[in-house]
N, C-alpha and C positions, 0 to 999 in steps of 0.2 A: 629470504623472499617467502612470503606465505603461500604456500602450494597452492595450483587452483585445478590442480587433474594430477591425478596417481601418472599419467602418462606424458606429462609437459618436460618438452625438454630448455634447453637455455633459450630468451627471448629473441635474440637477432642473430641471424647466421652470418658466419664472418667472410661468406661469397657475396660479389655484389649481386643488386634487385636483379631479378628474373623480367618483372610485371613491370613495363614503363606507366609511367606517370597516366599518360590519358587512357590504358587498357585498365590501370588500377580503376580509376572513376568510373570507367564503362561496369566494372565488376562489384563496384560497391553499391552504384543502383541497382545491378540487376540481383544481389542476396538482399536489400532490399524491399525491393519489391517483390521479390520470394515468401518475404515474412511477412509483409505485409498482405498478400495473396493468403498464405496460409492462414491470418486472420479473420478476412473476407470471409470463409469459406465456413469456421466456424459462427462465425456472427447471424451467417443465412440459414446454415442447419442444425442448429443445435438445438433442444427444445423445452431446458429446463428456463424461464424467466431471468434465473444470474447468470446466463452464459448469453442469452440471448436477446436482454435487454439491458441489464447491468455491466453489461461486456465484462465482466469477471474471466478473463482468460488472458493467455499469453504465449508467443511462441518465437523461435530462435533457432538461430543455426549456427554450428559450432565446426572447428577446423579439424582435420582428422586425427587431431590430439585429444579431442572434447574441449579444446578454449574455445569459450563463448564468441563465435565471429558477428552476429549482430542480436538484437534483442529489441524488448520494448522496452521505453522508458519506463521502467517499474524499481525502485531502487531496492528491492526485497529479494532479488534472487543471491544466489551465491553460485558452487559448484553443483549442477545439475548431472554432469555426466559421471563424475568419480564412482555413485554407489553403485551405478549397474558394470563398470570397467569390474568391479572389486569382486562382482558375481559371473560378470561375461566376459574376461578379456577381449580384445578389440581385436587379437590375431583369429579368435573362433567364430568374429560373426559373418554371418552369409550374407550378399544381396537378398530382400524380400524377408530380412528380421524386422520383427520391434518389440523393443524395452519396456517394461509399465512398473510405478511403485508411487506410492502414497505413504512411507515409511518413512516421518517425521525423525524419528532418534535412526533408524541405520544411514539416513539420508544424510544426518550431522545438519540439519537445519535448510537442507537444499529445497523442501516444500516445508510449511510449518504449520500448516495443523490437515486432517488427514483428508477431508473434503478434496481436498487438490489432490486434483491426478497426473500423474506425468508420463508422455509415451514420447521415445526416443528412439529412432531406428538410423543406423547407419545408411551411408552414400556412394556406393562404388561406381567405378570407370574403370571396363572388366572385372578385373582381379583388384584391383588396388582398390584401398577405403582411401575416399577423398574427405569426408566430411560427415556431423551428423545433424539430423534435425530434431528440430521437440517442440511436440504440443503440451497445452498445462490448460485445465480449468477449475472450476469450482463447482462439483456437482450436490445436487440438490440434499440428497439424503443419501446417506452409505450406512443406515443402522445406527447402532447405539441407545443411550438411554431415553432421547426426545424425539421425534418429528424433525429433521434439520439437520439431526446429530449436533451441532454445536449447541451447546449450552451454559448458561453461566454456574448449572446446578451443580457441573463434571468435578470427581476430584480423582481422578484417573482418566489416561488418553483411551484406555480398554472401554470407558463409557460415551467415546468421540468417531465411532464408528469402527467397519473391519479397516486391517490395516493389511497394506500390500507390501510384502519385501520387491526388492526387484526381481520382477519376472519374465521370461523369454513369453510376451507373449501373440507372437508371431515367427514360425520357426521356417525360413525360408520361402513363405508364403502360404504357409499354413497354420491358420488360427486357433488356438487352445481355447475352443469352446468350453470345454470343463471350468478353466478359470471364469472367464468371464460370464457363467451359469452362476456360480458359487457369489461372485459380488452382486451379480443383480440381484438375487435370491435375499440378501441383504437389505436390502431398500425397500421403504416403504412404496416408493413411489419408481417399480421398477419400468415403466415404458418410456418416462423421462433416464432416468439412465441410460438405458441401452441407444434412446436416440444420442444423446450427451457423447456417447463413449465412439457412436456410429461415426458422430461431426470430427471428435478428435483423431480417429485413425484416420478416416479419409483428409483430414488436414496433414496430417505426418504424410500420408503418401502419395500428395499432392507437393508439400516441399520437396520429398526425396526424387520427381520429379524433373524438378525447376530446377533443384545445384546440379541433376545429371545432367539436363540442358547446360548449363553454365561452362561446367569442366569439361563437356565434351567441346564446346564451342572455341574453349579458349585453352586448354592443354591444362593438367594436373598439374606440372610443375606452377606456370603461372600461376593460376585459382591460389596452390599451397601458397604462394609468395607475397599476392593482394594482400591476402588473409592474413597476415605475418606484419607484412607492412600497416596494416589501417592499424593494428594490434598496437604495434608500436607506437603509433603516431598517438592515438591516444593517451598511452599511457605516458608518452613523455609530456601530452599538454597536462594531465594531470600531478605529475610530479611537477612540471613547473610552476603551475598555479599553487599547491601545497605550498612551495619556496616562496611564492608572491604574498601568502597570507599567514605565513608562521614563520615568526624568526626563530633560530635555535634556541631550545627550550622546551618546557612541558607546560598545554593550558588545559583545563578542566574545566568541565560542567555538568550541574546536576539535573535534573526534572524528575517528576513525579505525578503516577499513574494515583487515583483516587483509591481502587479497590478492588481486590479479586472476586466479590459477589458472595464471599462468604464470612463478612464481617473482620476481616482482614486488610489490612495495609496505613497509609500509602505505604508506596512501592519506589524507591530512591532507584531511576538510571542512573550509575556515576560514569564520565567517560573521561578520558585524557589522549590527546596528540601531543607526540613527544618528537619534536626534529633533533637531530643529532649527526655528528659526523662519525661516518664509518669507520675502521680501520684503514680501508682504502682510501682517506678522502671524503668518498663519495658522501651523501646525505643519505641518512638513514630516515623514516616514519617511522614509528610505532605505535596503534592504535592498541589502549589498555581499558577494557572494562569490567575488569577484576575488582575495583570496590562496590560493584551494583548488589543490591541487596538480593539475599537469599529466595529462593523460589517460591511461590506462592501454594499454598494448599488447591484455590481455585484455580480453575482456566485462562488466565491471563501471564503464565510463560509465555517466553516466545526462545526459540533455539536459532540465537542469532547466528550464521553459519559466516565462517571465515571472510567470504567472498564478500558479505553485505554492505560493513563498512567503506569499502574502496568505493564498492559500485555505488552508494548511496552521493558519496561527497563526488566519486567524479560525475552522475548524474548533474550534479548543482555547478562542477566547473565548467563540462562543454557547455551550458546555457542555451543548448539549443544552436549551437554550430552547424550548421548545413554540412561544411566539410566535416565531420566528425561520426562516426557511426557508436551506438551503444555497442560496448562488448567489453570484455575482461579487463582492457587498458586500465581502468579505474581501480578493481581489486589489486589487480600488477602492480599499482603503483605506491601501494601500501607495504614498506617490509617485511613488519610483522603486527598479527594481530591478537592478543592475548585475554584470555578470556578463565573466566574461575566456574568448573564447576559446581553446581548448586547454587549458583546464583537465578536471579530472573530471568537470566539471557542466557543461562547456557544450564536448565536444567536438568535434572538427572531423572532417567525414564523410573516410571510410567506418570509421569507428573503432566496433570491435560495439559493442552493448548489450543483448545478451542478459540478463544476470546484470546488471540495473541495480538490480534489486531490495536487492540488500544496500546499495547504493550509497543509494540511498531508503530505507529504514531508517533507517541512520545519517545522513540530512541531517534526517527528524523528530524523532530522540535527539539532535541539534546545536542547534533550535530549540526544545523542551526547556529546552535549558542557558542559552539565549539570552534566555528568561524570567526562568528562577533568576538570571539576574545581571541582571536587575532585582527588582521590586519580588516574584519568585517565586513558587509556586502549580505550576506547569509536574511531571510525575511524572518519576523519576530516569531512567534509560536504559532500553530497552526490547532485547530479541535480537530479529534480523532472522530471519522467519522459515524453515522450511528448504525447497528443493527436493530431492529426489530422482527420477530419471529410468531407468525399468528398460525395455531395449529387446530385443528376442531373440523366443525362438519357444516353442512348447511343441506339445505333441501327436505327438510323432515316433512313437510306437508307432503310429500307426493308419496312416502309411504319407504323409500329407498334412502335416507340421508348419504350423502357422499362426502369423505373425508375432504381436506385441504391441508396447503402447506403454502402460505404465503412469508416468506424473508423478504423486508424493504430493505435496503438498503438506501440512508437518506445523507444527504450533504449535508456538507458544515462551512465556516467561512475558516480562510486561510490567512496567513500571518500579513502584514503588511509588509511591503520592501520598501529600500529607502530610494523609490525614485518612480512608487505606485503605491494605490489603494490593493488589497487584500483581495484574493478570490472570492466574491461570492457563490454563497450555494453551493459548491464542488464535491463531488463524493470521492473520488480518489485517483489523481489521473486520468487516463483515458475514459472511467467510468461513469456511467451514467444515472442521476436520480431515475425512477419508473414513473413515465406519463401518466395523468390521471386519467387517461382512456382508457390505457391498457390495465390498472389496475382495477375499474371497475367492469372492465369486461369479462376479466378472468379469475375474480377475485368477489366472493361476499362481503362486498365492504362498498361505502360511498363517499366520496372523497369533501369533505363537508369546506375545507380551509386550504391551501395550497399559496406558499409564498415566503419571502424573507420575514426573520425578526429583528422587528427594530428596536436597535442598539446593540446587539449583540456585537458587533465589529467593536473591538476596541479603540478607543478616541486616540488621534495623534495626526501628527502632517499627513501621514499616512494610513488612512482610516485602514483597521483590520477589516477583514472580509463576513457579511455576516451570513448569519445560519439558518435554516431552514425551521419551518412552521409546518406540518402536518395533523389536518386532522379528521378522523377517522372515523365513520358512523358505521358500527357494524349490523351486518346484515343475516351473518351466520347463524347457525342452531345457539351454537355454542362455541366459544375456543379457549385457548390457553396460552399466554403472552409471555414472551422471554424480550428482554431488552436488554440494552446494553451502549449505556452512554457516559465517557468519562468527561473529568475537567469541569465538575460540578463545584468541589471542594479545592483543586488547584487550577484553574482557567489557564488559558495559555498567555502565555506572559509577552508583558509589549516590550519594547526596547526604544533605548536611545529618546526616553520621554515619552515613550507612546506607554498609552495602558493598554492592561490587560482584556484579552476579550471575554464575552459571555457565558456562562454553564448554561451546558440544557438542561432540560426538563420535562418529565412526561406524568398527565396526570390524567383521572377517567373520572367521566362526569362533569367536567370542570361549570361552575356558578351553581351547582344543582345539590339540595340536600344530601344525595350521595358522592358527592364529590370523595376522590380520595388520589392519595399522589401515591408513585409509584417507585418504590426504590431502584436507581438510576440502573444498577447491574443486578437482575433478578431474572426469577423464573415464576412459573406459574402461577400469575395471577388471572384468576375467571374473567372471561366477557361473555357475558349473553348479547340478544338481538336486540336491538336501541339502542344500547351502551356506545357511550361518544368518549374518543380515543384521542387526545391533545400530542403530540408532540413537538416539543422544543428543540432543534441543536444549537450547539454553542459556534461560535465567531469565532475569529483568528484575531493575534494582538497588533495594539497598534503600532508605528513608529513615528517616532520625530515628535515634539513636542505641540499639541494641539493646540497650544492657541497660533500655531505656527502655520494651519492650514487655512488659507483662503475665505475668507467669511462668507463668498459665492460659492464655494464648492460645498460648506456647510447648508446653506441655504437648498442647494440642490439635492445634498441626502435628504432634509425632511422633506420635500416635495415629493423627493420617490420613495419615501416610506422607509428609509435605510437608518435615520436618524430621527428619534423624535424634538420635539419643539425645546420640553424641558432640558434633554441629554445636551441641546446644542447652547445651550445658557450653562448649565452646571460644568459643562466638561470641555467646549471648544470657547465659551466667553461669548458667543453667539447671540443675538436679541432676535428672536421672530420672532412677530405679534402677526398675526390675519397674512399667513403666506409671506411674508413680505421682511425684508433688512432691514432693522434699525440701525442704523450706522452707529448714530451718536452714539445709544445706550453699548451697541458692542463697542466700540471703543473705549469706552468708562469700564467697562470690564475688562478690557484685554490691557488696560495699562496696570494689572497689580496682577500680576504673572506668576503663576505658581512654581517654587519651585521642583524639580524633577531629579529621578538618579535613574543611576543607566537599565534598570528594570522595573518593571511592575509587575505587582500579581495582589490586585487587590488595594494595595499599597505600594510607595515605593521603596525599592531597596539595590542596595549596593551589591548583593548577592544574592544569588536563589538557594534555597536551603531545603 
């Protein structure tokens, strides 16, 4: 069983339930809506723009083992509690501690690159540790070689900001001002921090709060037992759906990220699920990405941490289960998960990880595929979404310029499923594209273009989702642009006859003698004040065979600008002339049927390579 706490002991006690059935339900809305409360809370105070319009944050409450008892839909976490247990054992902490670290490599991938901050403080009733809780966000700047600290320029995590081991820091109620002098001290932009840092501890001790209410209300034995119980319950639906979509044996699949940014790659994910039967009997998983290729020079590792795989696929099997809670079930129900050193996913320190994000993209569009080659269900490839990083000053006329630090973060379209069209627009879960209100309120910049690009979704029954159009008239003295958008050169791949969807693209100037395009994963390229800023992102693939979609539901994407008039002729067998359905002529096209193989990217093929 792949460990998910230095301190978990075996999953089900062999006493019967503590916790009946209707006090269980009573207890899992109310951790809950704990976590959900401790969201609220940083979403209202925080005050960097990515925690507080981006909603870039996340938070969870764990059982007095450190197993994850609920979470947010995010499939990226793994074991959060292990690295501070390793520094704090769980017998030494006091009511009124809390835990902080941003320590990519001692963390073994529990946060992944160093922006993200984690504070964890245990949950007593008296004397006894019942549970613990954790805040996580993405703050603005923590140092390093850029404005942002991520960058695609890094070829070291030492140039990705300070890094924090786990640290006590909150010692029974008394806060290690020293530490947290010394990080902000580090930031360019230290009163966003400190407010950032203000929202997450009062979030941590506003949950530890909420589970005291809980456990006091409802006895510590019970709470321990819910907790034990929902644990289970998930983890057995995701071991049974694992059996529903993979017969014994071993299935593969590959994808590939375009570039580390410094003329390097692609970048091969290789993954394999392997069912097999145990010695016991029992069915064994084995999750192997041991042939993924070697780590990159630039920023685009990612340290995929044990936990991730489980939670990633059991995200995708509750489906949104009302009965079902986010928590460990998912990692639990993975046996083992085996991983190679020096590879892209489990690099060897000080190798960056800034730009991990494209890199995490494309291992959820590889698990995906990893579905489809079993029993399927899984949506076709997804684009990773974009970063953009605007750095510089504005205000020169008044004789004082003042610096900036604008990071968009912009949507993309997601893969089609085979019983729906494709997300449009989406930036990543919970999170949020930024309003053009709010980015020309706070921001030297004016939002010239805002909306989908058409065609980017890739064509099939099931159109891919498309991508976002942003474009930019800067207003600044001056700035310095870092971007970061992959699936230029490998687009995300459609399935089961759908094609593949669209690469972005970002280019300055665009129709204008100085036009010039801008290399998808870079750094420092100049804007002055006039300078007009285009960006592209890419779509998600299609599924199902396109001329298999509806000639009214095609008709309906070019009306709402989703599909253009030609794309709906060349690729769905479509005729509109003046708004309007040619029957006839679509029918004379849709009767010489192209044929299709079970992938696309570009073209079709049999395999992805």
């Amino acid at each position: 069983m792949t460990p998910l706490s230095s301190a978990m002991p075996a999953l089900a006690p062999d006493t019967a339930p503590i916790c009946d059935p209707v006090t269980l339900e009573i207890i899992r809305g109310a951790i809950m809506a704990t976590q959900r409360e401790m969201e609220a809370l940083i979403e209202r105070t925080a005050i960097s723009a990515f925690i507080r319009e981006k909603k870039d944050f996340y938070t969870a409450l764990f059982d007095e083992r450190g197993v994850m008892a609920v979470g947010s839909m995010v499939p990226i976490f793994g074991d959060l509690t292990s690295p501070v247990f390793e520094h704090f054992p769980r017998e030494t902490m006091k009511p009124g501690d809390l835990y902080w670290y941003n320590d990519c490599y001692g963390s073994k991938g529990a946060v992944t690159h160093s922006n993200d901050q984690v504070l964890l403080a245990p949950v007593f009733h008296g004397d006894r540790l019942c549970a613990f809780v954790m805040s996580w966000a993405h703050f603005a700047d923590i140092g390093g070689l850029h404005p942002g600290s991520i960058s695609p320029d890094a070829t070291s995590i030492y140039q990705e900001g300070i890094i924090i081991p786990p640290t006590k820091l909150v010692d029974a109620g008394v806060v290690n001002e020293t530490a947290l002098a010394i990080f902000h001290r580090n930031s360019r932009f230290p009163a966003q921090s400190e407010g950032d840092m203000s929202a997450l501890m009062a979030s941590v001790k506003l949950g530890v709060t909420r589970v005291a209410e809980v456990v006091a209300r409802h006895g510590a034995d019970t709470v321990s037992d819910a907790l034990a119980q929902l644990l289970d319950r998930t983890r057995t639906l995701v071991r049974r759906r694992l059996a529903e979509t993979f017969d014994y044996g071993t299935y593969k699949f590959s994808d590939q990220i375009d570039s580390d940014g410094h003329g390097n790659g692609p970048f091969s994910l290789r993954f394999a699920i392997t069912r097999e039967k145990g010695a016991n009997g029992e069915d064994r998983f084995i999750f192997d990405a041991t042939e993924s290729d070697d780590q990159a020079p630039g920023p685009v590792n990612l340290i995929m941490n044990k936990g991730v795989p489980g939670m990633a696929l059991g995200l995708y099997f509750l489906g949104g289960d009302p009965s079902q809670v986010v928590n460990a079930g998912g990692p639990l129900a993975i046996d083992e998960v085996r991983l190679r050193e020096g590879s892209i996913v489990q690099p060897r320190f000080p190798a960056p990880l800034g730009m991990r994000g494209l890199t995490m993209m494309r291992m959820l569009a590889v698990l995906n595929g990893l579905v489809n080659r079993g029993k399927g269900g899984a949506p076709a490839a997804h684009s990773a979404y974009v970063v953009t990083i605007m750095r510089g000053t504005f205000g020169k006329e008044t004789g004082t310029p003042k610096p900036f630090l604008l990071a968009d973060g912009i949507g993309v379209g997601y893969g089609a499923r085979d019983f729906a069209d494709g997300i449009d627009a989406v930036y990543f879960v919970a999170q949020e594209n930024y309003p053009v209100e709010f980015l020309e309120g706070g921001y030297p910049i004016r939002l010239r273009q805002y909306g989908v690009v058409p065609d980017s979704g890739g064509p099939g029954r099931w159109r891919g989702g498309t991508g976002i159009i942003r474009e930019y008239e800067i207003l600044a003295d001056e700035a310095l642009l870092a971007i970061r958008i992959d699936g230029v050169k490998n687009p995300p791949w459609g399935y089961a006859g759908g094609m593949s969807g669209g690469g972005g693209s970002i280019v300055v100037n665009p129709g204008t003698p100085e036009e010039r395009q801008i290399p998808p994963l870079s750094d420092g390229t100049a804007l002055k004040k006039g300078d007009i800023l285009r960006i592209r992102t890419g779509g998600g693939g299609g599924m199902g065979h396109p001329y298999d979609r509806p000639a009214e539901s095609v008709l309906e994407d070019v009306r709402g600008g989703f599909v253009s008039a030609e794309a709906a002729k060349t690729f769905y067998g479509v005729v509109i002339a003046n708004d309007q359905l040619d029957i006839e002529a679509t029918a004379g096209l849709r009767a010489d049927r192209p044929a299709t193989k079970p992938f696309h990217r570009n073209t079709y093929l049999d395999e992805l390579a």
